[in-house]
C-alpha positions as CSV (number, residue, x, y, z in Angstrom):
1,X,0.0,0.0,0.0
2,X,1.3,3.6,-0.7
3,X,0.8,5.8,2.3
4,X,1.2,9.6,1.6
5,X,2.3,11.9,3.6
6,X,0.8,14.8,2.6
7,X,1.4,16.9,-0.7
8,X,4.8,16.0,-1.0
9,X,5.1,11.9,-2.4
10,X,4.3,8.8,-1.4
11,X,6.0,6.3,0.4
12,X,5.3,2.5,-0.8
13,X,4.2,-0.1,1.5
14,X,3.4,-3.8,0.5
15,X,0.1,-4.3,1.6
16,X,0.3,-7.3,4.3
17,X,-2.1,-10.5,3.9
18,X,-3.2,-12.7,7.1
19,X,-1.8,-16.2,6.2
20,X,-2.6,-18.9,8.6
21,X,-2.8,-16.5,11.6
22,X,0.7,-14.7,10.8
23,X,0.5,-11.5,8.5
24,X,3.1,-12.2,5.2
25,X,3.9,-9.8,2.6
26,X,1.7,-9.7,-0.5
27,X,3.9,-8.3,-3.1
28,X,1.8,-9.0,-6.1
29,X,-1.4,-6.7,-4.5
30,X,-0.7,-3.1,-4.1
31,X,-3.2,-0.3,-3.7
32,X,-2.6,3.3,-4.2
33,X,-4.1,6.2,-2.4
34,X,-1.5,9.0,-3.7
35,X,-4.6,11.9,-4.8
36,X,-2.4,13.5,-8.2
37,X,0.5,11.6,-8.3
38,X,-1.5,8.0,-8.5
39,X,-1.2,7.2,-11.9
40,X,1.9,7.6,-13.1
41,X,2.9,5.6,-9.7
42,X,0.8,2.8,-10.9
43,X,1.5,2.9,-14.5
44,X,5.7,3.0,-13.3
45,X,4.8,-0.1,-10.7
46,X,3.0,-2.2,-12.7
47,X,5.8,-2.1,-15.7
48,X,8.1,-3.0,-13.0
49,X,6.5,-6.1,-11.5
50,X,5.5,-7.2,-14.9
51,X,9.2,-7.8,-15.9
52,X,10.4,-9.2,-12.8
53,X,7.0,-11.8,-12.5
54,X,8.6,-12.8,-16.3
55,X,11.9,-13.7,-15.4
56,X,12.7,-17.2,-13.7
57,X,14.1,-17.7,-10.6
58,X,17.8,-18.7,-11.2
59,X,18.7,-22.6,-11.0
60,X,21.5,-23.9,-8.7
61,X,25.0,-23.3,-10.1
62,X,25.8,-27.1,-8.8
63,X,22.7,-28.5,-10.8
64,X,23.5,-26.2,-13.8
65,X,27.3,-28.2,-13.8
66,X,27.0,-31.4,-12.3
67,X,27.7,-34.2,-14.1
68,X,28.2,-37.1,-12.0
69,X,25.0,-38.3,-9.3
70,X,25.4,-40.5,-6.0
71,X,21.8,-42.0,-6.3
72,X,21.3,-42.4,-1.7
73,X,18.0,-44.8,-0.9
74,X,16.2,-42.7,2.2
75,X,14.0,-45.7,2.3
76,X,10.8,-47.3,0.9
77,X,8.1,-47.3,3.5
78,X,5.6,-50.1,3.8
79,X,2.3,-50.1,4.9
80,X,0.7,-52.6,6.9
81,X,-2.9,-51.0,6.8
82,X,-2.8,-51.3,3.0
83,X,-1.8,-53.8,-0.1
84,X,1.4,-53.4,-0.6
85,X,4.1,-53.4,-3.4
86,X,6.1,-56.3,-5.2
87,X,9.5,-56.1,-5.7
88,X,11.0,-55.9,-2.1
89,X,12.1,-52.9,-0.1
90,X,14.7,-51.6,-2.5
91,X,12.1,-51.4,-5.8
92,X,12.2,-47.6,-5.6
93,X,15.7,-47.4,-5.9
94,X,16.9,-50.2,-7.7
95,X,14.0,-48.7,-10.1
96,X,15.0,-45.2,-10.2
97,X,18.8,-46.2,-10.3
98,X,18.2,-48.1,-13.7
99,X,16.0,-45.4,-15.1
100,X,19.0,-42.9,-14.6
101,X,21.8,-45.4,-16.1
102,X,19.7,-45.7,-18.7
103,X,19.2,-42.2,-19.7
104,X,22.7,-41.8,-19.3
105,X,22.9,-38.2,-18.6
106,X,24.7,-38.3,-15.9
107,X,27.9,-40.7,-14.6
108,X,26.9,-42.4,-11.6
109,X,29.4,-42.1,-8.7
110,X,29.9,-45.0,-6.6
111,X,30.4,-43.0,-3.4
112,X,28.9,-39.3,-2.4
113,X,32.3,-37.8,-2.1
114,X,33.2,-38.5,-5.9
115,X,29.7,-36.4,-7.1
116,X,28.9,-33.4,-7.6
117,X,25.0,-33.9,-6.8
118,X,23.4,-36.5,-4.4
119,X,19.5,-37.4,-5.7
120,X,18.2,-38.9,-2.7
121,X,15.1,-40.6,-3.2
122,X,12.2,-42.1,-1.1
123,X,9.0,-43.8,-0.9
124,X,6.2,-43.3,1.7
125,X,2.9,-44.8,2.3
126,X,1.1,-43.0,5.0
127,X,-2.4,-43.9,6.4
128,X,-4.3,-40.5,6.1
129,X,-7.9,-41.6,7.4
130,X,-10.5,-44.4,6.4
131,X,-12.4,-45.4,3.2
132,X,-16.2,-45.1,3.8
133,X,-18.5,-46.5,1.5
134,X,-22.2,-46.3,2.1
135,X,-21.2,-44.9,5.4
136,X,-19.2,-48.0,6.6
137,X,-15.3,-47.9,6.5
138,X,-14.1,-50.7,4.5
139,X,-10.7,-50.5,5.2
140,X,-7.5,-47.6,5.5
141,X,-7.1,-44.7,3.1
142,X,-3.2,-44.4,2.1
143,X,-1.5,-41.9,1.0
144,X,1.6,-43.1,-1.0
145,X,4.4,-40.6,-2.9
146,X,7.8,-40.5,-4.0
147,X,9.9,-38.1,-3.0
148,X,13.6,-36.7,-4.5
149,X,15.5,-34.0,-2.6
150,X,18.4,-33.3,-4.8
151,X,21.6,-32.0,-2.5
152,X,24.8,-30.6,-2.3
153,X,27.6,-33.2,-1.2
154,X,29.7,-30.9,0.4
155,X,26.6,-28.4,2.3
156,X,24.1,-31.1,2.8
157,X,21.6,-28.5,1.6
158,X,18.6,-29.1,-0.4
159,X,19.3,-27.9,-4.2
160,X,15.8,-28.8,-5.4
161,X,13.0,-31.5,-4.8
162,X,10.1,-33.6,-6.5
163,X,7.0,-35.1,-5.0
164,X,5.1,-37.2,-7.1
165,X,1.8,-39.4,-5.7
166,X,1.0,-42.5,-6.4
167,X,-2.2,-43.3,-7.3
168,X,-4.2,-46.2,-4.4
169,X,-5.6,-49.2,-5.8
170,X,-6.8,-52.5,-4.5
171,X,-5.7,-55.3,-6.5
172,X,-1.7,-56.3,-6.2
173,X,-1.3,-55.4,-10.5
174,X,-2.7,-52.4,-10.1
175,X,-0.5,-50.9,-7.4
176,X,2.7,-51.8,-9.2
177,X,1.0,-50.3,-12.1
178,X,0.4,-47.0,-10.2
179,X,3.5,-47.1,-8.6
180,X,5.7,-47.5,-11.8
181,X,4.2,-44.4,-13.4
182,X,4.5,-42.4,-10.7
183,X,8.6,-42.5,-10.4
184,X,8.5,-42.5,-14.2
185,X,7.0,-39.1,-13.6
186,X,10.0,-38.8,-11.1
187,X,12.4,-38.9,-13.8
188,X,10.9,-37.5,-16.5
189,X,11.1,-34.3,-13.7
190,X,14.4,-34.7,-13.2
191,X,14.6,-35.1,-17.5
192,X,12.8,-31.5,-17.6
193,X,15.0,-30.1,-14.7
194,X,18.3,-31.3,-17.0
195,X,16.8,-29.6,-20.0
196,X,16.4,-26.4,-18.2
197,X,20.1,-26.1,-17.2
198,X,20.8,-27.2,-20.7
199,X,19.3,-23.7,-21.9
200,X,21.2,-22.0,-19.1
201,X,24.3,-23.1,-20.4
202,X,23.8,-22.0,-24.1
């Protein structure tokens, strides 16, 4: 919000939003109440934000370079309220581990200190409430994903990250159905992610 004081300008303040019982920063709504001086203020604003709302975010010099992965298993987590998946405890990485070897973008280190990137990925199955049908609960409503944090080796920070959900189903085929598309969504993110430092580096 711009806030004048007086005849002599105007000052500009973000007008501030309440967000889950905190106030935040809205920096996209601004309201001007600046009597002769409003509309070029508005005119000068609004050119500005436009322009800066275009441009995108920078990428992560270490994801814009890297070149060799350590691919690190956080874990695949089974449900025992729910069907579960074949393929044993280490499907989601032996999985996502192949589908990366065979794109073949990037050299796969065999240890974390000989990479420039660590993708760390993991699967979850969370029990999030009941299925109700016809008013009777027929059993637990799941709530599986995978997700990738993609770090720095030598910070430990998180670079980027994908969460992808798998879609619940009843019968055994169907879940491993479910479950392959969803990481193949994984790494077609990471595909799109690779394509995007790709343009940064032209």
């Amino acid at each position: 919000m711009l806030v004048c004081g007086g005849r002599q300008g105007c000052f500009p303040f973000p007008t501030a939003i309440k967000d889950g019982g905190s106030y935040v920063e809205n920096r996209k709504a601004r309201h001007f109440h600046c009597g002769s001086y409003s509309g070029a203020a508005v005119g000068l604003i609004g050119a500005g934000a436009g322009s800066e709302e275009s441009a995108p975010a920078p990428l992560p010099a270490q994801i814009v370079s890297a070149k060799k992965v350590f691919v690190a298993n956080a874990g695949q987590e089974s449900n025992p309220n729910v069907g579960g998946y074949s393929g044993g405890i280490d499907r989601t990485y032996n999985q996502f581990y192949l589908a990366l070897k065979s794109w073949g973008r990037y050299e796969l280190a065999s240890t974390p200190a000989d990479c420039d990137l660590v993708f760390e990925i993991r699967f979850t199955d969370a029990t999030v409430g009941e299925k109700v049908f016809n008013g009777t609960a027929i059993g637990s409503k799941d709530e599986p994903e995978f997700r990738l944090a993609i770090l720095d080796p030598k910070t430990k920070i998180v670079l980027w990250a994908f969460t992808e959900h798998v879609e619940s189903a009843r019968s055994q085929g169907n879940r491993d159905k479910n479950f392959d598309q969803a990481l193949g969504r994984v790494v077609n993110d990471v595909k799109n992610l690779a394509t995007q430092t790709a343009d940064v580096k032209k």
